[in-house]
C-alpha positions in Angstrom: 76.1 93.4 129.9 76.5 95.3 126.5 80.4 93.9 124.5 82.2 97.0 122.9 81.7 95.4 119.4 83.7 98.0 117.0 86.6 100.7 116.4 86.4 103.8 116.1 88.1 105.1 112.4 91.5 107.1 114.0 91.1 110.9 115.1 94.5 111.6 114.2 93.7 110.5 110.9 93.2 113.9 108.2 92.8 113.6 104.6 94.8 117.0 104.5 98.9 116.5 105.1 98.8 120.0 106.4 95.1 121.7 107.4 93.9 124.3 105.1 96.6 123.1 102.0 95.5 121.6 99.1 97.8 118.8 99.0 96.0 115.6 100.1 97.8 112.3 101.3 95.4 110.6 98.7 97.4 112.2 96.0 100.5 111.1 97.7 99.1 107.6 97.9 99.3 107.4 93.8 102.6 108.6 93.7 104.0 106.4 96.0 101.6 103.7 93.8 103.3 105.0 91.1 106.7 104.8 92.3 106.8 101.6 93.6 104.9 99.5 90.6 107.9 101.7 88.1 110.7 100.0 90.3 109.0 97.0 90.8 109.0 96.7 87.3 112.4 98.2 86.2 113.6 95.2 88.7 112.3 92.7 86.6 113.6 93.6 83.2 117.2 94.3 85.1 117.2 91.0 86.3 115.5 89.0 83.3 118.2 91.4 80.7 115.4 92.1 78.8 116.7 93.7 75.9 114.8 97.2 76.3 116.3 100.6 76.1 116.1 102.6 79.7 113.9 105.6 78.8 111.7 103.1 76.5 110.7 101.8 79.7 110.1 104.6 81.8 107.5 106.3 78.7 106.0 102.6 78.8 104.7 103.3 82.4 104.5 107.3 81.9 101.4 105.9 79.1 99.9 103.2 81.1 99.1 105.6 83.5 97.7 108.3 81.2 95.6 105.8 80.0 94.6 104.9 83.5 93.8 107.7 85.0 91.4 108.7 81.7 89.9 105.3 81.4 88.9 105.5 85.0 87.9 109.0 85.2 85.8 108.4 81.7 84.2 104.6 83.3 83.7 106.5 86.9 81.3 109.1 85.2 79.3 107.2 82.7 78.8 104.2 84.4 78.9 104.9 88.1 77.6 108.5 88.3 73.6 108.2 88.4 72.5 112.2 88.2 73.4 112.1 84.5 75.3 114.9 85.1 78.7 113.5 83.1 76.3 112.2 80.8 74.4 115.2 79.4 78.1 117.0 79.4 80.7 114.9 78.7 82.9 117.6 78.0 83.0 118.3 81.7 84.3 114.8 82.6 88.1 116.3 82.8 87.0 119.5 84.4 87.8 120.2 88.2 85.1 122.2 88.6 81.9 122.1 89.6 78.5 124.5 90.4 81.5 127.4 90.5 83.7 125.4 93.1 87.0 123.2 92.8 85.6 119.6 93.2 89.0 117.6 91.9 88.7 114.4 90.0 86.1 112.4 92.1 85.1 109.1 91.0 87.9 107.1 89.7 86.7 103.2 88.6 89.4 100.4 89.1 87.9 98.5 86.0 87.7 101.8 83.9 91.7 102.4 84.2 92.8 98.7 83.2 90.8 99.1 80.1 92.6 102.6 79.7 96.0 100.9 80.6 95.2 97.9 78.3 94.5 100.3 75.3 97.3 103.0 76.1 99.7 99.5 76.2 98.4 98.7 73.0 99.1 102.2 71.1 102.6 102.4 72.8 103.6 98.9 71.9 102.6 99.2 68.3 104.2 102.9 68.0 107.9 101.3 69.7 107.4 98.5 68.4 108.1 96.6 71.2 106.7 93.6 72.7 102.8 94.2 74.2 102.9 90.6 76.1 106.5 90.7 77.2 105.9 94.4 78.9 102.3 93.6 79.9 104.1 90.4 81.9 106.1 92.9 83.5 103.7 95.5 84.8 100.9 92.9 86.0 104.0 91.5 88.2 104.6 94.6 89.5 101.1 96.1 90.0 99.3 94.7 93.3 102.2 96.3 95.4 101.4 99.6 94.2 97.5 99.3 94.0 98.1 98.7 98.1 98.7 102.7 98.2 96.2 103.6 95.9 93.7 101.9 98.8 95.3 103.2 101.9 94.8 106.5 99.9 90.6 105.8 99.8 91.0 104.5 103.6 92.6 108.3 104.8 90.0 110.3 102.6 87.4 107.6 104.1 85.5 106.7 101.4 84.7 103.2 99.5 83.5 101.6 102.9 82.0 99.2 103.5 78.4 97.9 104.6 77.5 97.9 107.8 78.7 95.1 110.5 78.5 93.7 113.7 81.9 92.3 113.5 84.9 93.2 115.8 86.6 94.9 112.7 83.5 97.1 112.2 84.7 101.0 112.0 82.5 104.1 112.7 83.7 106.5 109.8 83.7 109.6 111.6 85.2 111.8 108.6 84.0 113.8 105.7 82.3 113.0 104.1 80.9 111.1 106.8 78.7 107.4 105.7 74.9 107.6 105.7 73.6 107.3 109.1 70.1 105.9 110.1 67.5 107.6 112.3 67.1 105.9 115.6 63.4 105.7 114.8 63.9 102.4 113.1 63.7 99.8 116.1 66.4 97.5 114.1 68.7 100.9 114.6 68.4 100.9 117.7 68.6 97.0 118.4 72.1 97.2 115.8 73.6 99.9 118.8 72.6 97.5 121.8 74.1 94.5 120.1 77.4 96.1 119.7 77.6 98.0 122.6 76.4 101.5 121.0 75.7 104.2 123.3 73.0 106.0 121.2 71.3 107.9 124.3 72.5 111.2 122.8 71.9 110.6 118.9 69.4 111.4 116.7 71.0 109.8 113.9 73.4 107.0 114.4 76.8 106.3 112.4 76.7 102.5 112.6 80.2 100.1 112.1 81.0 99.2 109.0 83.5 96.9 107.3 86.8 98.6 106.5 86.4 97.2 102.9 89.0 99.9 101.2 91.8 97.8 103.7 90.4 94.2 102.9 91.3 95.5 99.4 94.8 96.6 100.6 95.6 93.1 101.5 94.0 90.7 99.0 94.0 92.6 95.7 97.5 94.5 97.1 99.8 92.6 98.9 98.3 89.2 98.8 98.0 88.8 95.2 101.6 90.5 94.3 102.8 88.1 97.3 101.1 85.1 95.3 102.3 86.5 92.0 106.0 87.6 92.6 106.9 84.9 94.7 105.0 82.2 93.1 103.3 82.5 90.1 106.1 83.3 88.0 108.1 80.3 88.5 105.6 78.7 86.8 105.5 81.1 84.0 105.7 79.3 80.5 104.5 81.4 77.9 103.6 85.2 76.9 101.0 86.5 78.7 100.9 84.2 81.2 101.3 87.0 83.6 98.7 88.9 82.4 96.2 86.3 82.4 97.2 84.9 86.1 96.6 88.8 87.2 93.4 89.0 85.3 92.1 85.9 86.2 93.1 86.5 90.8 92.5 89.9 90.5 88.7 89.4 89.4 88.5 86.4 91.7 89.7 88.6 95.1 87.7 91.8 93.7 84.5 89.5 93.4 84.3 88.1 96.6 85.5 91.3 99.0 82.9 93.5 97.4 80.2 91.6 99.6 81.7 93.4 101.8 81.6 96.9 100.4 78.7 99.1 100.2 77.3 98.8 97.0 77.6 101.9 94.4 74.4 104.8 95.6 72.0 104.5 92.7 73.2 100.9 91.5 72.4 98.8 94.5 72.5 95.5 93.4 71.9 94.7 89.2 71.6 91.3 90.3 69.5 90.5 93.1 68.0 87.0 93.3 68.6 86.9 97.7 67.0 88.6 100.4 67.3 92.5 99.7 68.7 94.8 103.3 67.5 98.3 102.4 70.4 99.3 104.4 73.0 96.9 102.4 73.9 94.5 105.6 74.4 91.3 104.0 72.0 89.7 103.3 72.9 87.1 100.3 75.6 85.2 97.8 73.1 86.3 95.3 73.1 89.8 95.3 75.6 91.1 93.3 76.9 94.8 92.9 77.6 96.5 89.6 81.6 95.8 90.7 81.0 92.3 91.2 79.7 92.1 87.0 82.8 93.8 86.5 85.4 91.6 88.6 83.5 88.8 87.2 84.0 89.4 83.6 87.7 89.7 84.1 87.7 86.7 85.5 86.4 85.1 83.0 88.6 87.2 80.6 91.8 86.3 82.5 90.5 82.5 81.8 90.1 83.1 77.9 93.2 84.8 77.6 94.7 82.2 79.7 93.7 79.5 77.6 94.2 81.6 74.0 98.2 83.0 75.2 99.0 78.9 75.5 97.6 77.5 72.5 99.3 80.1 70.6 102.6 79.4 72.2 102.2 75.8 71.5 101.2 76.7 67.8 104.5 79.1 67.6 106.6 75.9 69.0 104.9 73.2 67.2 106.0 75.9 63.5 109.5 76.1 64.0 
């Protein structure tokens, strides 16, 4: 007797707010992203009376976000894109269109807007004069809680899935545009559908489950690590940039290990394979590591560094006076 193994992604679920208008709940996702990371972080220097002039605070967060979105969109092309397309015209990067239609911004890399929001921090601080540590505290604090939306967003326009699974919380992603199927030629195809309870009778091409990786993200790099670091982390805060480095460091850590269970970039597959290689990305090994996996990993090791260099400093500034 065959166990219904999987969900189904929701029906009622459109990437559209209203059918046949532009506007796009993904959108909607970043501004309420956007929103929520700006109070979060008002809150913080309201209730620490950081001395910090209103509007100075609100252009603080208008900049990290310019630099965001064009550190992202700029990393996204260069590095992800693998039809050199962005490459041989990189005047086109920040151009909506494409082959005569209105294609948006798509492709938009996590790792590409911190360095874009660590830069645009940089050239704000040093224009106001203001503290780059002290802000930076602020905003990592705040962050998670808003990147939560910014995933629910890829989880409605069902994209950034993950690889396929026989788990219960495997999700057929019915929507456009729709994962790659496999031809029910391949006898492991076939023996996937029976295992889970797949009725493939009537297919010619099967849309197996896969791991709902953009809501794993949700939790653990969302609400999970702003839980850890609003609630916890701070009280422990003892220096500038302590903040920083924490979010740096658990940020790289939760990225690392959920992208096993994401389907690894098309074109990339995996820079570091040393395991058993699936040519349909089922997991397979510990030791094969995806282009986002390099990336989480260096922060990581950057939020150590920076850990370790933000405290010897302080202890040099308190051991001078």
């Amino acid at each position: 007797m065959s166990v219904f193994l999987y969900i189904n992604y929701p029906s009622w679920i459109t990437p559209e707010i209203i059918p046949g208008f532009f506007m796009r709940w993904y959108a909607v996702m970043y501004l309420v992203a956007l929103g929520i990371t700006y109070v979060l972080f008002m809150k913080q220097l309201k209730d620490d009376k950081y001395e910090i002039k209103k509007e100075v605070a609100s252009d603080y967060i208008f900049y990290i976000m310019i630099g965001l979105i064009i550190g992202a969109r700029i990393f996204s092309t260069l590095v992800y894109e693998t039809d050199d397309y962005y490459r041989n015209s990189p005047w086109l990067i920040f151009w909506p269109f494409r082959d005569g239609s209105f294609v948006g911004f798509q492709g938009m890399s996590y790792h590409g807007g911190v360095i874009g929001g660590v830069v645009a921090a940089l050239i704000f601080s040093k224009i106001k004069k203001v503290s780059f540590l002290d802000l930076a505290d602020y905003l990592c604090t705040a962050l998670p809680l808003g990147f939560t939306f910014g995933r629910l967003g890829n989880f409605i326009n069902g994209e950034l899935y993950g690889r396929i699974t026989k788990s219960p919380l495997g999700m057929v992603f019915n929507t456009t545009p729709i994962s790659h199927r496999f031809h029910i030629s391949n006898k492991w195809v076939v023996d996937f559908a029976n295992d889970i309870g797949m009725d493939i009778s009537t297919m010619t091409l099967v849309n197996l489950p896969r791991h709902p990786s953009q809501l794993y993200e949700a939790f653990f790099e969302g609400i999970f690590l702003w839980f850890i670091l609003w609630f916890v982390v701070r009280r422990f805060k003892s220096f500038k940039g302590f903040m920083l480095s924490m979010y740096l460091t658990l940020f790289g850590l939760f990225r690392f290990c959920v992208e096993y269970f994401r389907q690894p970039d098309d074109g990339l597959d995996f820079p570091i394979q040393l395991g058993p290689h699936s040519f349909n990305y089922e997991f397979k090994s510990l030791l094969n590591i995806t282009t986002g996996q390099i990336f989480s990993f260096m922060m990581f090791i950057a939020g150590i560094l920076l850990f370790i260099a933000f405290k010897l400093y302080s202890k040099k500034v308190t051991n001078s006076k």
